[in-house]
Residue, then its C-alpha position, 0 to 999 in steps of 0.5 A: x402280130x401283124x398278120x392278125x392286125x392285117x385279118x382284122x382289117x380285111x374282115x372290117x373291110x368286108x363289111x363295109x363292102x357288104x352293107x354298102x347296099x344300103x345307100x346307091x350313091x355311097x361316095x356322098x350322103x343320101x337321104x333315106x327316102x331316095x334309097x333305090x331298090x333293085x332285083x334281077x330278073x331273067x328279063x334283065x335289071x329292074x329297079x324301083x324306089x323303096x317306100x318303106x318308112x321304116x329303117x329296119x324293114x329297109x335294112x332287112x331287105x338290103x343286108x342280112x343279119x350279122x351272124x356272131x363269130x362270122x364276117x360277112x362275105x363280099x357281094 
Protein backbone atom coordinates (compact mmCIF):
# COMPACT_ATOMS: atom_id res chain seq x y z
CA UNK A 1 0.00 0.00 0.00
CA UNK A 2 2.44 2.39 0.78
CA UNK A 3 4.85 1.67 -2.08
CA UNK A 4 1.75 2.68 -4.95
CA UNK A 5 1.27 5.85 -2.29
CA UNK A 6 4.89 6.57 -2.62
CA UNK A 7 4.79 5.93 -7.02
CA UNK A 8 1.95 8.26 -7.23
CA UNK A 9 3.72 10.75 -5.48
CA UNK A 10 6.89 10.56 -7.53
CA UNK A 11 4.96 10.72 -10.60
CA UNK A 12 3.20 14.19 -9.25
CA UNK A 13 6.53 14.81 -8.46
CA UNK A 14 7.91 14.67 -12.03
CA UNK A 15 5.41 16.83 -13.21
CA UNK A 16 5.88 19.55 -11.60
CA UNK A 17 9.36 19.40 -12.08
CA UNK A 18 8.43 19.20 -15.93
CA UNK A 19 6.39 22.16 -16.41
CA UNK A 20 8.34 24.33 -14.27
CA UNK A 21 9.36 25.74 -17.38
CA UNK A 22 7.05 27.89 -17.87
CA UNK A 23 7.96 30.61 -15.32
CA UNK A 24 12.19 31.27 -14.78
CA UNK A 25 11.59 32.56 -11.49
CA UNK A 26 9.52 29.50 -10.05
CA UNK A 27 10.04 30.17 -6.33
CA UNK A 28 7.97 33.70 -6.52
CA UNK A 29 4.86 34.84 -8.83
CA UNK A 30 5.71 36.22 -12.21
CA UNK A 31 3.95 37.71 -14.59
CA UNK A 32 3.13 36.41 -18.09
CA UNK A 33 4.80 39.11 -20.08
CA UNK A 34 8.11 38.76 -18.50
CA UNK A 35 8.48 34.83 -18.98
CA UNK A 36 11.86 34.39 -20.81
CA UNK A 37 12.74 31.86 -23.51
CA UNK A 38 15.63 30.19 -24.05
CA UNK A 39 17.38 27.63 -26.64
CA UNK A 40 21.08 26.45 -26.92
CA UNK A 41 23.15 26.69 -29.76
CA UNK A 42 26.44 25.45 -30.63
CA UNK A 43 27.53 28.89 -30.02
CA UNK A 44 26.51 28.52 -26.20
CA UNK A 45 23.03 29.86 -24.57
CA UNK A 46 21.04 32.55 -25.78
CA UNK A 47 17.85 33.67 -24.44
CA UNK A 48 15.13 36.18 -25.60
CA UNK A 49 11.75 37.43 -24.09
CA UNK A 50 8.69 35.76 -25.41
CA UNK A 51 5.98 37.99 -27.10
CA UNK A 52 3.61 35.83 -27.25
CA UNK A 53 0.14 36.82 -26.19
CA UNK A 54 -1.42 33.81 -26.17
CA UNK A 55 -1.35 31.36 -23.20
CA UNK A 56 -1.45 28.54 -25.10
CA UNK A 57 0.89 29.18 -28.10
CA UNK A 58 3.50 30.08 -24.94
CA UNK A 59 2.56 26.65 -23.45
CA UNK A 60 3.14 24.63 -26.51
CA UNK A 61 6.71 25.98 -26.80
CA UNK A 62 7.53 25.50 -23.05
CA UNK A 63 6.12 21.80 -22.44
CA UNK A 64 4.73 19.00 -24.45
CA UNK A 65 1.66 17.68 -24.44
CA UNK A 66 0.46 15.37 -21.55
CA UNK A 67 0.11 11.70 -23.14
CA UNK A 68 -2.58 9.91 -21.22
CA UNK A 69 -1.39 6.88 -18.92
CA UNK A 70 2.40 8.30 -19.09
CA UNK A 71 4.03 10.71 -16.41
CA UNK A 72 6.21 13.11 -17.95
CA UNK A 73 9.80 12.37 -17.58
CA UNK A 74 12.35 14.74 -15.61
CA UNK A 75 14.13 17.63 -17.75
Amino acid sequence: MQNKMWERACSRKRWISHCRCRLSHRLREQARSHIWIGFTTGLGFTAWRSTLQSTSQRQSLHCPPSIPGHAPSVW
